[in-house]
N, C-alpha and C positions, 0 to 999 in steps of 0.2 A: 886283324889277321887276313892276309890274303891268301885264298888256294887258287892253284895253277890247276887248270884241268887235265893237263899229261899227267898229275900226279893224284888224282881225285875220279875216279872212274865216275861218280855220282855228277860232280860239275861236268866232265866231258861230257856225260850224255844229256846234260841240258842244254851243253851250249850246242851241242848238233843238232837238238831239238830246236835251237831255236835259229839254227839255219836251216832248218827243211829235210834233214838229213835224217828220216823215220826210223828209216830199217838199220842205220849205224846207231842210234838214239837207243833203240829199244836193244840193241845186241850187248850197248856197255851198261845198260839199265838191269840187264839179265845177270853180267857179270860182277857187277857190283852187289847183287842182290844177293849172289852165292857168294863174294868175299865178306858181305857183312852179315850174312847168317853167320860161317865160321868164326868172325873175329868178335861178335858181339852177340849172338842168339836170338833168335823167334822173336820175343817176345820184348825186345832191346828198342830205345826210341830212333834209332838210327837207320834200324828195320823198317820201323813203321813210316820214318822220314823217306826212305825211299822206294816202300810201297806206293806211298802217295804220290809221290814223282810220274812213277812208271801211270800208274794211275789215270795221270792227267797227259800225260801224252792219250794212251789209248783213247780219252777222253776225245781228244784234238783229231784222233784218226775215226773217231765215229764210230769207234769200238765198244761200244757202252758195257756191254755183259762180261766184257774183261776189266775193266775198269771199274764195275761196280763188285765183281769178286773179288778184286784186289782190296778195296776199301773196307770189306768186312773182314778179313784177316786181320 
């Protein structure tokens, strides 16, 4: 299966992550976060798939204390 990242808020923001683009990276990582709490729930692996995402950006910006809150959720 391939996803397109126009159509995947979760792929978009990796793939801007991984051209340098932080503050666009972490804005679709924010929006993806709140479409897939409503579409799958807290406590869903898809949640937590993009908890971790977000996660390791912050990680990359040397965020540590947000990235380490995100992983305990």
């Amino acid at each position: 299966m391939v996803v397109r990242p126009d159509s995947d808020p979760d792929a978009k923001a990796k793939l801007e992550q991984t051209l340098g683009k932080y503050n666009e990276s972490e804005k679709l990582f924010e929006q993806a976060h709140q479409l897939t709490m409503k579409v799958f729930g807290e406590g869903s692996m898809q949640n937590a798939i993009l908890l971790n995402n977000l996660a390791i950006l912050y990680q990359e910006l040397g965020r540590y204390d947000d990235a380490i809150r995100l992983m305990k959720e």
